[in-house]
N, CA, C and O atoms as a GROMACS GRO file, in nm:
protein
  600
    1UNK      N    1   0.085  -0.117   0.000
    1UNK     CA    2   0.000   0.000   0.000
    1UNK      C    3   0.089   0.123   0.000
    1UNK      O    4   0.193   0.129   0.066
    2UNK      N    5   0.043   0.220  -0.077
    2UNK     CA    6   0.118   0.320  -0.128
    2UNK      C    7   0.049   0.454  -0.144
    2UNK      O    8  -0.046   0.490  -0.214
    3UNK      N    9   0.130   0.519  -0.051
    3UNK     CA   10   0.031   0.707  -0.056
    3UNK      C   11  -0.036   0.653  -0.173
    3UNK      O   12  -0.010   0.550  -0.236
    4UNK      N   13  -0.175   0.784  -0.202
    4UNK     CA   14  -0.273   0.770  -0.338
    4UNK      C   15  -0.328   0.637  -0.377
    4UNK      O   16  -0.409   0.633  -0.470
    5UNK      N   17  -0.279   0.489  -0.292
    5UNK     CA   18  -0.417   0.391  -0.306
    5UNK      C   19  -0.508   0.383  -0.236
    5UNK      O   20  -0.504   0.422  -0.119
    6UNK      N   21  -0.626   0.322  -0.299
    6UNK     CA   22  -0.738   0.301  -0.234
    6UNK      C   23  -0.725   0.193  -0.157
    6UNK      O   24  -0.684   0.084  -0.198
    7UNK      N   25  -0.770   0.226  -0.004
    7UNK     CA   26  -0.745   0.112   0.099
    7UNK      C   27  -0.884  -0.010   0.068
    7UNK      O   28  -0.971   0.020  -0.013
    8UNK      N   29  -0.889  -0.125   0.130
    8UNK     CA   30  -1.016  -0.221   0.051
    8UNK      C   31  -1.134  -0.157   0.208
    8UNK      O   32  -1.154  -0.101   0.316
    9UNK      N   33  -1.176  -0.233   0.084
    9UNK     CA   34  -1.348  -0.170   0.173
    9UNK      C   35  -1.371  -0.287   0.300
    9UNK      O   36  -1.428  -0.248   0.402
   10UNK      N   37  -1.322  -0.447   0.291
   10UNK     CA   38  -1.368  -0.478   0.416
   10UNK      C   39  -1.169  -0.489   0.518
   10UNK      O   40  -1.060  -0.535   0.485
   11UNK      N   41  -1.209  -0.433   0.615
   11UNK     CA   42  -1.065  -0.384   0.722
   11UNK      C   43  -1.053  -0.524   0.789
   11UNK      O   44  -0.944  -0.576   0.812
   12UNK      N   45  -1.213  -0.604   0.831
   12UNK     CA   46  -1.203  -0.718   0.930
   12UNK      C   47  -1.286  -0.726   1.046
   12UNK      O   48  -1.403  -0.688   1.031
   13UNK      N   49  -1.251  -0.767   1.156
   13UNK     CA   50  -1.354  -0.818   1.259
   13UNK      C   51  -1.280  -0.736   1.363
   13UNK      O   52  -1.158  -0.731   1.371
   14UNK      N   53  -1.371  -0.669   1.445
   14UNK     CA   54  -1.329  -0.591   1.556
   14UNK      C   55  -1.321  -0.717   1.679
   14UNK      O   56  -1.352  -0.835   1.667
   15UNK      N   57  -1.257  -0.630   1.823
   15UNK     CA   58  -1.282  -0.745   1.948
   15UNK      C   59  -1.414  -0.756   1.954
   15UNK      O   60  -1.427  -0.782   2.073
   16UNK      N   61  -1.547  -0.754   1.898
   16UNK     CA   62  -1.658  -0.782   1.950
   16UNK      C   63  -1.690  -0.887   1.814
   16UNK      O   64  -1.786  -0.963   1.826
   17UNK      N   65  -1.621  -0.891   1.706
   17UNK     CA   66  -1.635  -0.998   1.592
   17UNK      C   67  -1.773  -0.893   1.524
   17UNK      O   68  -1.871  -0.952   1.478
   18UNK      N   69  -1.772  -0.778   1.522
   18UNK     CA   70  -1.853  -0.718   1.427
   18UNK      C   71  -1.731  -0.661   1.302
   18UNK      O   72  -1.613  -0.628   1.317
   19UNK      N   73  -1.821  -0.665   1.172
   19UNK     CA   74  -1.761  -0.657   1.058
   19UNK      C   75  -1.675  -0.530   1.042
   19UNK      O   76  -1.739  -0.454   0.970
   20UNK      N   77  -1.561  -0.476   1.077
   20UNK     CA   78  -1.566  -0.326   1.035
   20UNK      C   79  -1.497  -0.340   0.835
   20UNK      O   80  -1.414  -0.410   0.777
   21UNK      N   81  -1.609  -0.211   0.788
   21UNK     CA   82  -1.586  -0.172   0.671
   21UNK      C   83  -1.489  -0.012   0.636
   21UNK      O   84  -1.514   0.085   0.706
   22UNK      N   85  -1.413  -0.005   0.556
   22UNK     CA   86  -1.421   0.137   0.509
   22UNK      C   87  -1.496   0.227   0.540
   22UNK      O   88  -1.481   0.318   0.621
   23UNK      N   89  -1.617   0.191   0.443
   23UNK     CA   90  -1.758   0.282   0.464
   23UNK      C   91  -1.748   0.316   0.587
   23UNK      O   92  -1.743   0.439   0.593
   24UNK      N   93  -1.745   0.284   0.657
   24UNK     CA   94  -1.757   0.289   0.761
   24UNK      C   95  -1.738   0.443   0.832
   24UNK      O   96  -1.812   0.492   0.918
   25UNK      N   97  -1.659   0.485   0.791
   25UNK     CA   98  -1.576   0.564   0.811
   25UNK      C   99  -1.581   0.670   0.716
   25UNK      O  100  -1.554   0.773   0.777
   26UNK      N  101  -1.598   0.689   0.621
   26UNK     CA  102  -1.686   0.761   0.497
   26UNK      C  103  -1.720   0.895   0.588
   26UNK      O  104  -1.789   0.914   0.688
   27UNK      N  105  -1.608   1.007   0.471
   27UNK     CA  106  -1.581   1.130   0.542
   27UNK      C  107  -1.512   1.162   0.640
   27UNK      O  108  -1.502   1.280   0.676
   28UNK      N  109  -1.450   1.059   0.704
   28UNK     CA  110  -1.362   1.090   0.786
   28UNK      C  111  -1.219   1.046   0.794
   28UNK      O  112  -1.183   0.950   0.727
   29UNK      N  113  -1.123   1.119   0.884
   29UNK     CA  114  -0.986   1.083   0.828
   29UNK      C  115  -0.978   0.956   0.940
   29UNK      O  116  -1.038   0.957   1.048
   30UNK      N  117  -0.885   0.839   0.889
   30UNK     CA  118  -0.884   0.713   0.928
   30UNK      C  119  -0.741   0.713   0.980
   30UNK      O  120  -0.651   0.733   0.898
   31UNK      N  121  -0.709   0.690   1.119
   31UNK     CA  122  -0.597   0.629   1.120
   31UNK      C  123  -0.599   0.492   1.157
   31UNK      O  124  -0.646   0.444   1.259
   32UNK      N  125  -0.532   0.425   1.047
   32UNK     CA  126  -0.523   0.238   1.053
   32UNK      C  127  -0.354   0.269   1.117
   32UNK      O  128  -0.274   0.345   1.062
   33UNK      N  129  -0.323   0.176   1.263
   33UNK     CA  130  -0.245   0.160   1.255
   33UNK      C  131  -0.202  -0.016   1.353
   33UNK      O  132  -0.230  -0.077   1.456
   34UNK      N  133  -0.128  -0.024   1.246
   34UNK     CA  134  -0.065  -0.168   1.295
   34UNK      C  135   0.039  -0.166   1.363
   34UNK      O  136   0.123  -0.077   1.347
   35UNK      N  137   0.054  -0.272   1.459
   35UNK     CA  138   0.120  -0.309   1.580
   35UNK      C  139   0.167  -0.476   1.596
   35UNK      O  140   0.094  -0.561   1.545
   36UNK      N  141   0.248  -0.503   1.644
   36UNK     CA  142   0.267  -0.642   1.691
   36UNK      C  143   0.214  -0.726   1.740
   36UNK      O  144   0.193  -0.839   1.695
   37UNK      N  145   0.174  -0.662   1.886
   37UNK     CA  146   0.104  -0.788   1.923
   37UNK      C  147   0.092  -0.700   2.063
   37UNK      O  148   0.181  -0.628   2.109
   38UNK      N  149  -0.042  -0.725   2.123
   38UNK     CA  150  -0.104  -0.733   2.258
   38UNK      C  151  -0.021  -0.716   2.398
   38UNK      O  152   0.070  -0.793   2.429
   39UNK      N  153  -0.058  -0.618   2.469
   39UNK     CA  154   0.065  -0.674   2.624
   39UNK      C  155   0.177  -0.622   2.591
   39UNK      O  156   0.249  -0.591   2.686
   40UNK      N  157   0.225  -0.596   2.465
   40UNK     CA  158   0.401  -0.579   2.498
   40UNK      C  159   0.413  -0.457   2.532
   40UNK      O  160   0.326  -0.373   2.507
   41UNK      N  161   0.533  -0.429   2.600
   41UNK     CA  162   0.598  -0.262   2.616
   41UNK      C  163   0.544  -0.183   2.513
   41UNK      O  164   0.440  -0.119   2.522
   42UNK      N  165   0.620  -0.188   2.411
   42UNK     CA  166   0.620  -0.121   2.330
   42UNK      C  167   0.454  -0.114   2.242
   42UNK      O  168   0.440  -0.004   2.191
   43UNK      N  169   0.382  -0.170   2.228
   43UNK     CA  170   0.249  -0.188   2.159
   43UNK      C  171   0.148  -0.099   2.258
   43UNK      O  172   0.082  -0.001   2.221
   44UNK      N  173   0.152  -0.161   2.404
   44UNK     CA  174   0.078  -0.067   2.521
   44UNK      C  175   0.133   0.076   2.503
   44UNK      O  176   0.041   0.157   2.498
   45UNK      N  177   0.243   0.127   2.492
   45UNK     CA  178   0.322   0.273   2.513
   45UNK      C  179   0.247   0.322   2.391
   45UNK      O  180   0.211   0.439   2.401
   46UNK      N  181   0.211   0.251   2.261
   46UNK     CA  182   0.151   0.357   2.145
   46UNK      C  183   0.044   0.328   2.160
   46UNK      O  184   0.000   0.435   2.117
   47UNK      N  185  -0.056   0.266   2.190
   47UNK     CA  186  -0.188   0.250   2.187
   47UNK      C  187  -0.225   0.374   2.332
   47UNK      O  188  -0.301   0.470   2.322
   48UNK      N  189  -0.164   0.342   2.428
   48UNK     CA  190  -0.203   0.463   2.536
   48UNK      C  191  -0.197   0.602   2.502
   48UNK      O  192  -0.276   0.687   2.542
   49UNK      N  193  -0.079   0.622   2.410
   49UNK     CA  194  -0.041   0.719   2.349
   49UNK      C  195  -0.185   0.790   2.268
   49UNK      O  196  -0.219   0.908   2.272
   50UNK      N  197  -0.248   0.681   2.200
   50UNK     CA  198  -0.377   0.740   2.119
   50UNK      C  199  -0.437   0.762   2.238
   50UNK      O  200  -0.454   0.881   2.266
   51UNK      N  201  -0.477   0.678   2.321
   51UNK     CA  202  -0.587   0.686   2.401
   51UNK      C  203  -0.590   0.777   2.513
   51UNK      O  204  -0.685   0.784   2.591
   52UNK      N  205  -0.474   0.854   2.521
   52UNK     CA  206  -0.445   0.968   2.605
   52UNK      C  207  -0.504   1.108   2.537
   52UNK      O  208  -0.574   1.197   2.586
   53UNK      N  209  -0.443   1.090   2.391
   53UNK     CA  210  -0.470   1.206   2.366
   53UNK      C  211  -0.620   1.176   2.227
   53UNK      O  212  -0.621   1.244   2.124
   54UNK      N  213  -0.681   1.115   2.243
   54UNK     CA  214  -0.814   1.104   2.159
   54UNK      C  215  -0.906   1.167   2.129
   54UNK      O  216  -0.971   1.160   2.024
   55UNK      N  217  -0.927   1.258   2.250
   55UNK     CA  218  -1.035   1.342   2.226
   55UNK      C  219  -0.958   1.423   2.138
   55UNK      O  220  -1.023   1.461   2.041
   56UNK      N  221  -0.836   1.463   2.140
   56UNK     CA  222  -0.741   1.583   2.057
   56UNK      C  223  -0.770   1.517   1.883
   56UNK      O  224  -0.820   1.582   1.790
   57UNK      N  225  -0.732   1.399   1.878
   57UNK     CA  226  -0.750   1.309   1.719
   57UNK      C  227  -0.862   1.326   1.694
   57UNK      O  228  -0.886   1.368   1.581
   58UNK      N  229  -0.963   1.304   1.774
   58UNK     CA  230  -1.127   1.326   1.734
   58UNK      C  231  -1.165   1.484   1.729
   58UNK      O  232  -1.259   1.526   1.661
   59UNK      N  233  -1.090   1.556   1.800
   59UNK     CA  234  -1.147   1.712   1.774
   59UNK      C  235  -1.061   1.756   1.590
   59UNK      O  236  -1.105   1.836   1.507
   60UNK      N  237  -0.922   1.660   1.578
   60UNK     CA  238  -0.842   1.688   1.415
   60UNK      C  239  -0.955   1.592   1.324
   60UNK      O  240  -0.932   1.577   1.204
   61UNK      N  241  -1.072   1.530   1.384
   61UNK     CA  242  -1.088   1.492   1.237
   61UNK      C  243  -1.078   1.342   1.229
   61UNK      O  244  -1.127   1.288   1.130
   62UNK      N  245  -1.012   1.260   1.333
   62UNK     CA  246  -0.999   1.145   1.272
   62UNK      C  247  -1.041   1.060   1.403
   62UNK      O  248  -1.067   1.074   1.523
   63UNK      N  249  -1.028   0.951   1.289
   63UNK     CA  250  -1.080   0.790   1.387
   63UNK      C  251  -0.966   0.682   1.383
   63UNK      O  252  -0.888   0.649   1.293
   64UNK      N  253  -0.985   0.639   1.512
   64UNK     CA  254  -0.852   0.527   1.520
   64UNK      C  255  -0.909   0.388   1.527
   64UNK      O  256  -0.990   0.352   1.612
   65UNK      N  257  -0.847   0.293   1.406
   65UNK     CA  258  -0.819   0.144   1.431
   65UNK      C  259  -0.695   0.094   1.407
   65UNK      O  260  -0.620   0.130   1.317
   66UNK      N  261  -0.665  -0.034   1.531
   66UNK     CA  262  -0.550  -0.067   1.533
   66UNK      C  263  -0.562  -0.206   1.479
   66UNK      O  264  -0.676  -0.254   1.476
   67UNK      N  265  -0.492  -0.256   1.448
   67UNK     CA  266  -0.450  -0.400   1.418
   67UNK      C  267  -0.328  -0.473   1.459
   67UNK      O  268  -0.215  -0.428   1.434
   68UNK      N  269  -0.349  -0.588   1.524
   68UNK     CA  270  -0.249  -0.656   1.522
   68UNK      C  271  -0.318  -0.803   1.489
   68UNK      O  272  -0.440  -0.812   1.475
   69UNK      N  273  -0.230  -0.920   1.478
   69UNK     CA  274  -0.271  -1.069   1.446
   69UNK      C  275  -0.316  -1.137   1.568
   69UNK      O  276  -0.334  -1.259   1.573
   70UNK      N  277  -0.336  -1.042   1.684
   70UNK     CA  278  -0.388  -1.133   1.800
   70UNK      C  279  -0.589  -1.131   1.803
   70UNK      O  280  -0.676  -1.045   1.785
   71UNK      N  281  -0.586  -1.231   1.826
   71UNK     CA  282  -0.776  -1.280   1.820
   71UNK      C  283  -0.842  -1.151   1.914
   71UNK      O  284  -0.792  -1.078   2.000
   72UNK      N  285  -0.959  -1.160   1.862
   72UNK     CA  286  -1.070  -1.104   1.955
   72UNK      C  287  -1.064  -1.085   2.120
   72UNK      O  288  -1.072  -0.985   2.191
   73UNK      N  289  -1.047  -1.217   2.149
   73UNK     CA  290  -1.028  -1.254   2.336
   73UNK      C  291  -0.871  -1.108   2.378
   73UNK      O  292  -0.858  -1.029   2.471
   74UNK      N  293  -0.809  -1.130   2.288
   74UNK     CA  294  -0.654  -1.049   2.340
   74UNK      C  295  -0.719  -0.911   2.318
   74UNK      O  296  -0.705  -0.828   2.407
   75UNK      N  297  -0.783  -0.881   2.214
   75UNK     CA  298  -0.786  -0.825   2.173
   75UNK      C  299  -0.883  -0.692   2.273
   75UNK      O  300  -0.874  -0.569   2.280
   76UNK      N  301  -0.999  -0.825   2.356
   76UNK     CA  302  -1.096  -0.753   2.445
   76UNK      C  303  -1.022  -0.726   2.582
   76UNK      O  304  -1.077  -0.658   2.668
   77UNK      N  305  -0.885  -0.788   2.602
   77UNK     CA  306  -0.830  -0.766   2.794
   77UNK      C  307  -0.798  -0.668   2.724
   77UNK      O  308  -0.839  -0.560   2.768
   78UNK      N  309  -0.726  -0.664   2.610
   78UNK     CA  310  -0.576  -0.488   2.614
   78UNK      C  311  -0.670  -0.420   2.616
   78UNK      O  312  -0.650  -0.339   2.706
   79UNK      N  313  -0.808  -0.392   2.548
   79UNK     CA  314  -0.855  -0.230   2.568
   79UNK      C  315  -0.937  -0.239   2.702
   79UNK      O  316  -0.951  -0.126   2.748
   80UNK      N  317  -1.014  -0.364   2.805
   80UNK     CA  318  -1.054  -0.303   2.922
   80UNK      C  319  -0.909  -0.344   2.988
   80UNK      O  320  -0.928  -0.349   3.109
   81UNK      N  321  -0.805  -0.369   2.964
   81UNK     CA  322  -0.673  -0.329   3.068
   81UNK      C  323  -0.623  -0.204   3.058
   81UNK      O  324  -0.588  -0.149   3.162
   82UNK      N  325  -0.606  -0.121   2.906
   82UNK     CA  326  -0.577  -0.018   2.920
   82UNK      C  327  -0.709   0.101   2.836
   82UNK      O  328  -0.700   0.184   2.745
   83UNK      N  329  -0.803   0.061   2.908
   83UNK     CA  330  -0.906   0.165   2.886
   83UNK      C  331  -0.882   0.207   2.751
   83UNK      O  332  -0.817   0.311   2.748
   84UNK      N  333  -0.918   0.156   2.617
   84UNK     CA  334  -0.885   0.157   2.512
   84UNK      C  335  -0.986   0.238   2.440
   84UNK      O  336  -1.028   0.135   2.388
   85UNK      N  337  -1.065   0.332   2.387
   85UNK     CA  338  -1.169   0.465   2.345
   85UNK      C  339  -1.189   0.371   2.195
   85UNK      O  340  -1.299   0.377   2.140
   86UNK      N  341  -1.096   0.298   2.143
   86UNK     CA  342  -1.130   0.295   1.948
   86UNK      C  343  -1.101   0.113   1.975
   86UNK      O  344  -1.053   0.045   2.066
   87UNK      N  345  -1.156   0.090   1.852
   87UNK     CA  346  -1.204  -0.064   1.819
   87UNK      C  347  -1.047  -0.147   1.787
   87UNK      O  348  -0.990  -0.076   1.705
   88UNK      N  349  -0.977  -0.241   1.814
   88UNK     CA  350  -0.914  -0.281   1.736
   88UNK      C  351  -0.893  -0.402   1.622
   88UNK      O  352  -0.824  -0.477   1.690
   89UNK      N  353  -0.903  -0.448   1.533
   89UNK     CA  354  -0.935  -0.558   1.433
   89UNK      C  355  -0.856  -0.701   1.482
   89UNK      O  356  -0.751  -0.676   1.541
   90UNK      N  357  -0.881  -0.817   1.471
   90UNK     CA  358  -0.809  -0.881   1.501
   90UNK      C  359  -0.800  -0.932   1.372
   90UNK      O  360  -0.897  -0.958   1.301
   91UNK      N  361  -0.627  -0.953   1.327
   91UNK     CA  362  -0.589  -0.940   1.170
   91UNK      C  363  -0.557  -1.099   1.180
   91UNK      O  364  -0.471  -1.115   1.093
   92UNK      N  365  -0.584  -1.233   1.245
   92UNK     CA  366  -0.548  -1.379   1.310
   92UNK      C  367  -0.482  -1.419   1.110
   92UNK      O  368  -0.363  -1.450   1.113
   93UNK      N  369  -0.514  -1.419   1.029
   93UNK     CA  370  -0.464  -1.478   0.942
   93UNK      C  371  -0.406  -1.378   0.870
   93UNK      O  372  -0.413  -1.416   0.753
   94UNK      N  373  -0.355  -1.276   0.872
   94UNK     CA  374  -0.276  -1.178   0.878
   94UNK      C  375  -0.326  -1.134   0.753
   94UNK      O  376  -0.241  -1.069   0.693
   95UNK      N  377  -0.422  -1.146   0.699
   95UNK     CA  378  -0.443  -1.106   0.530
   95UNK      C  379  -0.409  -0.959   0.526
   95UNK      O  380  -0.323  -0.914   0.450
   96UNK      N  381  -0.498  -0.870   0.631
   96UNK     CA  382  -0.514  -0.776   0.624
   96UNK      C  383  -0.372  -0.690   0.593
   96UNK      O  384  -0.352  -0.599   0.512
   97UNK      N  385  -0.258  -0.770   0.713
   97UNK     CA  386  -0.141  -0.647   0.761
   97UNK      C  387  -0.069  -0.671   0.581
   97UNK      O  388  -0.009  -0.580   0.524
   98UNK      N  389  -0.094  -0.817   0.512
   98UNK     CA  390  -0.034  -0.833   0.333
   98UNK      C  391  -0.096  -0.754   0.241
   98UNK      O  392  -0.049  -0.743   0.128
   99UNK      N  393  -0.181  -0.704   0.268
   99UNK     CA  394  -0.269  -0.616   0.223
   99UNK      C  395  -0.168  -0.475   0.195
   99UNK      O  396  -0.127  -0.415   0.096
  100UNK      N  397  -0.158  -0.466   0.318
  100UNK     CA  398  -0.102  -0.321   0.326
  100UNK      C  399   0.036  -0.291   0.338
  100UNK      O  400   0.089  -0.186   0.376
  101UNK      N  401   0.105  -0.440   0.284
  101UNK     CA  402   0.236  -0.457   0.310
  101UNK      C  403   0.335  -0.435   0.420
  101UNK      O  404   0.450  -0.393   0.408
  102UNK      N  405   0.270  -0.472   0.531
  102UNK     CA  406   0.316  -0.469   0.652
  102UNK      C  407   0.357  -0.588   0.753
  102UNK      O  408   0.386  -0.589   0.872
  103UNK      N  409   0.344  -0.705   0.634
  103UNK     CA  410   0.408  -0.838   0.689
  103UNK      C  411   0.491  -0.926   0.663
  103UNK      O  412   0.454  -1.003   0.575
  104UNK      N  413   0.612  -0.949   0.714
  104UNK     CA  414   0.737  -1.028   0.636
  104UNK      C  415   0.823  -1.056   0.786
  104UNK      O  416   0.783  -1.047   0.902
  105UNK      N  417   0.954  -1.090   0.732
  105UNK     CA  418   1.004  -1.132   0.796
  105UNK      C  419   1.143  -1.071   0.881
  105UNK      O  420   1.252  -1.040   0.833
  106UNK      N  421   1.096  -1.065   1.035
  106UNK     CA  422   1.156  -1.005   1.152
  106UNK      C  423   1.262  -1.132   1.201
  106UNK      O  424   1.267  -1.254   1.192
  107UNK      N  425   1.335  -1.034   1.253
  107UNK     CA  426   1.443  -1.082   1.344
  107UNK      C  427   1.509  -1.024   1.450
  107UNK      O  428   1.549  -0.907   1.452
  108UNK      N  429   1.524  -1.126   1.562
  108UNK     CA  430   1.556  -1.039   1.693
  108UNK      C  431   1.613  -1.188   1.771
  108UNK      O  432   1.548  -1.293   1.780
  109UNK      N  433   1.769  -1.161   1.828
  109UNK     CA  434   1.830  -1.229   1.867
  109UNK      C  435   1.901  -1.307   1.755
  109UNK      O  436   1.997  -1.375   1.793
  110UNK      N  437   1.871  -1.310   1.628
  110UNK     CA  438   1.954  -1.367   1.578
  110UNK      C  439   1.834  -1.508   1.537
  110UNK      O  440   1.864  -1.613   1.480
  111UNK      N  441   1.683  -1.462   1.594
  111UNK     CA  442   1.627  -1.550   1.550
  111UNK      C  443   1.520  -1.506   1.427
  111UNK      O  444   1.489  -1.388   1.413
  112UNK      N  445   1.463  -1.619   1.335
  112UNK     CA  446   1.374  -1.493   1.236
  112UNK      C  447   1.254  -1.551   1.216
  112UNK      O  448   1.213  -1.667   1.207
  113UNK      N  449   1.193  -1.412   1.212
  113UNK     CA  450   1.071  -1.531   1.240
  113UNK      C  451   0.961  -1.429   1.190
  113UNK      O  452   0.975  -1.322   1.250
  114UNK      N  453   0.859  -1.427   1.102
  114UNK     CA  454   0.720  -1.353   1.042
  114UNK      C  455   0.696  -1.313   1.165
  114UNK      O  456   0.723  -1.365   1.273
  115UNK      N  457   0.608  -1.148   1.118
  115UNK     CA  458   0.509  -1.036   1.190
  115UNK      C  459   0.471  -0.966   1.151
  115UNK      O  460   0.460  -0.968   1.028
  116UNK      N  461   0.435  -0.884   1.205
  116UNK     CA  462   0.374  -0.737   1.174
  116UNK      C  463   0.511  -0.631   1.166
  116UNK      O  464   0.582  -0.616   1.266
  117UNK      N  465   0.533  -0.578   1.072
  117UNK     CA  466   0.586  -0.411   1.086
  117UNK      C  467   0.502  -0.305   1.164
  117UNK      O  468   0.393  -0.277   1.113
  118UNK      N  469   0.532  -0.247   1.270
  118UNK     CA  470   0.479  -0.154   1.301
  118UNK      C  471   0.468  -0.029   1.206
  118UNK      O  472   0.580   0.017   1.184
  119UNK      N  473   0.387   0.027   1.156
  119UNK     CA  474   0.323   0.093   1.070
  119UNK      C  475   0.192   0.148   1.092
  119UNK      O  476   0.105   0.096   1.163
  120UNK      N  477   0.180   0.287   1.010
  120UNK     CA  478   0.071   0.394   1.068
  120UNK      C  479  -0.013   0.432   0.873
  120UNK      O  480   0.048   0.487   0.781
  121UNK      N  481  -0.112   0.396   0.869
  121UNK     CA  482  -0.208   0.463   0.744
  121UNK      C  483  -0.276   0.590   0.753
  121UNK      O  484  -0.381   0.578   0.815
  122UNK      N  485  -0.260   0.674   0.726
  122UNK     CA  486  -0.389   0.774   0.721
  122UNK      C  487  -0.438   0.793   0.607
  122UNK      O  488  -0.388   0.844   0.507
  123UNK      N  489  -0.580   0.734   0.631
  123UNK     CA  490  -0.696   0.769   0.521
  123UNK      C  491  -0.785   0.846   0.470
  123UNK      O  492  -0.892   0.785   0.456
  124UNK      N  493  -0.788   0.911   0.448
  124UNK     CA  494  -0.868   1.047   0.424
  124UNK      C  495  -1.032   0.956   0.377
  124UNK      O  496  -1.064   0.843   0.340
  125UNK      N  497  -1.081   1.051   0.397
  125UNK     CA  498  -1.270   1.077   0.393
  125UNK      C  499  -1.288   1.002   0.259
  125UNK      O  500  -1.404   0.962   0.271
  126UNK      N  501  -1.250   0.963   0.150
  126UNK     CA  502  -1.249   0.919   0.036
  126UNK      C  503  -1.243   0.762   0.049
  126UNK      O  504  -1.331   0.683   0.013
  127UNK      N  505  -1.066   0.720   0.133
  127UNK     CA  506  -1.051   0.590   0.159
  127UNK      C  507  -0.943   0.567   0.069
  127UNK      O  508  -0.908   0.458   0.022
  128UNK      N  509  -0.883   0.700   0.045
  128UNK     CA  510  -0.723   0.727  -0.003
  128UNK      C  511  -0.618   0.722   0.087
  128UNK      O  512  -0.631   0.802   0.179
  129UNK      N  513  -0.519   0.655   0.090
  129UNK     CA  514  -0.382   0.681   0.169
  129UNK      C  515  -0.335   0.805   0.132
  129UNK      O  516  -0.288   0.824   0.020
  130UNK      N  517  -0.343   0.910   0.231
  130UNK     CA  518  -0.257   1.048   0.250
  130UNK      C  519  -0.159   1.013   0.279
  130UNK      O  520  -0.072   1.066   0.211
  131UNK      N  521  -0.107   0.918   0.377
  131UNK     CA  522   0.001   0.928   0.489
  131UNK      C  523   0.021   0.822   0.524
  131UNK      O  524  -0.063   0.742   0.565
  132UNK      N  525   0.175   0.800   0.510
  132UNK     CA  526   0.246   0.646   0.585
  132UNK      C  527   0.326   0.702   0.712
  132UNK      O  528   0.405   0.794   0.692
  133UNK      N  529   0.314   0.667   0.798
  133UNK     CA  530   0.476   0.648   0.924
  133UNK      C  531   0.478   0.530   0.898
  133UNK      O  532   0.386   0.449   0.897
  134UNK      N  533   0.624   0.512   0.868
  134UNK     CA  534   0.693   0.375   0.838
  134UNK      C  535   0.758   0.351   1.028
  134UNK      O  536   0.761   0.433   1.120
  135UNK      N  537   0.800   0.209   1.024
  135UNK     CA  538   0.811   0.181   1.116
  135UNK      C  539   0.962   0.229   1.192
  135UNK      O  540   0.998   0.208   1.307
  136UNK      N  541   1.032   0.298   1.086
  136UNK     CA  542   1.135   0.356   1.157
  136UNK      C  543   1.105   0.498   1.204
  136UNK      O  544   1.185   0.551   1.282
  137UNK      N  545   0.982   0.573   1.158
  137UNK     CA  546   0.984   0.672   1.196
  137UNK      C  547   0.844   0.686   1.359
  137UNK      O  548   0.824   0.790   1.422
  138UNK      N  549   0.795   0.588   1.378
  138UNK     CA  550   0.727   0.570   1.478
  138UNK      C  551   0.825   0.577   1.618
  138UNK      O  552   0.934   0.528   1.650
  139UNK      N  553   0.716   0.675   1.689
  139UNK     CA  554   0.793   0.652   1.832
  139UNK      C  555   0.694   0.654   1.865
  139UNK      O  556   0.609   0.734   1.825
  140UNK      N  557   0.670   0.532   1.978
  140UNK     CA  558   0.544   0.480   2.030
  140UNK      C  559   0.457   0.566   2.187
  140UNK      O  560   0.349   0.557   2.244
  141UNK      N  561   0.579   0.642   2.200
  141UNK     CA  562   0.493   0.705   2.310
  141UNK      C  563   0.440   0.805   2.319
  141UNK      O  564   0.346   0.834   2.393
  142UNK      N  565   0.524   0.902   2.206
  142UNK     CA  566   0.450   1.024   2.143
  142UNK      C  567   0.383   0.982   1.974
  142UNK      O  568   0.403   1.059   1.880
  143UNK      N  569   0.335   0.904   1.965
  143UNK     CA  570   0.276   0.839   1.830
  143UNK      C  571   0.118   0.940   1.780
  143UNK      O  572   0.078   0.945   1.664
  144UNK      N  573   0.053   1.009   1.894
  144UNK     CA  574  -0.048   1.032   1.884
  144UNK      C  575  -0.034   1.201   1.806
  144UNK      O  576  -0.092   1.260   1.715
  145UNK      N  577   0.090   1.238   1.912
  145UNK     CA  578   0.174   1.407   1.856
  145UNK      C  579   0.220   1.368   1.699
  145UNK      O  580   0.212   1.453   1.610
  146UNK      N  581   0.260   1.258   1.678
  146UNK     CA  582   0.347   1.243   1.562
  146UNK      C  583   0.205   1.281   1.434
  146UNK      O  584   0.209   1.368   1.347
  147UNK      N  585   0.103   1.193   1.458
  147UNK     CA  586   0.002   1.207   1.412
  147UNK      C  587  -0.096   1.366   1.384
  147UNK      O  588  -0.122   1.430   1.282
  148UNK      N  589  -0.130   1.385   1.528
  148UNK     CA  590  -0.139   1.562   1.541
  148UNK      C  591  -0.045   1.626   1.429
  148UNK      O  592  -0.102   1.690   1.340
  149UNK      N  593   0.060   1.618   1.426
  149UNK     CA  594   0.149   1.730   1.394
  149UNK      C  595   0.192   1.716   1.183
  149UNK      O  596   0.292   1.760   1.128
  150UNK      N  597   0.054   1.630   1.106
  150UNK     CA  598   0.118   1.567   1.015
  150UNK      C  599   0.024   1.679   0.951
  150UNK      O  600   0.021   1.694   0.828
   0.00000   0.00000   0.00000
């Protein structure tokens, strides 16, 4: 996925296993952003990050969904553990994160092994990609300013 494409119309299944669409969202700016996985340091530090400052994203205009490949169940402790305001998709057969070219192959320790790239979409009201943060330019604890300030 590449500034100026059209993102697909179905995104996936939220933690409650309702369908979320594009449409959905129709007229408004979208931030899709993908994450690793549930619980970790680093995944909690950017998701709080939105959820701190949300009302600020919702007064700019936009709506937040996150994704990572963890199911529904993970998906329902992280937002009542960290009081979570926006839906997140559970991406379990990862179609979605290949979609948007955000899944290949990581390594850490010297071991390698498939995931998610941490990665940020913004979609404009249309269901156009305006805006990538690639995963080197994400900092997860001010992620929400990074966003604000684009």
């Amino acid at each position: 996925m590449e500034i100026g494409n059209k993102a697909p119309e179905i995104l996936g299944r939220d933690e409650n296993g309702n369908e979320i669409r594009l449409s959905d969202y129709s007229g408004k700016k979208l931030v899709l952003y993908f994450y690793p996985k549930d619980m970790t340091p680093g995944c909690t530090s950017e998701a709080c990050s939105l959820r701190d400052n949300h009302q600020a994203l919702l007064d700019k205009g936009y709506e937040i969904l996150g994704v990572s490949i963890n199911d529904e169940k993970s998906h329902q402790k992280f937002i009542e553990k960290h009081g979570l305001p926006f839906h997140l998709i559970a991406d379990t057969d990862h179609s979605l994160a290949e979609t948007f070219g955000v899944w290949g192959e990581k390594s850490m320790c010297g071991r390698k092994y498939f995931g998610v790239f941490r990665t940020t979409f913004i979609i404009n009201g249309e269901g156009i990609v305006e805006h990538i943060i690639t995963p080197k330019q994400i900092k997860v604890k001010e992620h929400a300013n990074q966003i604000l300030n684009i």
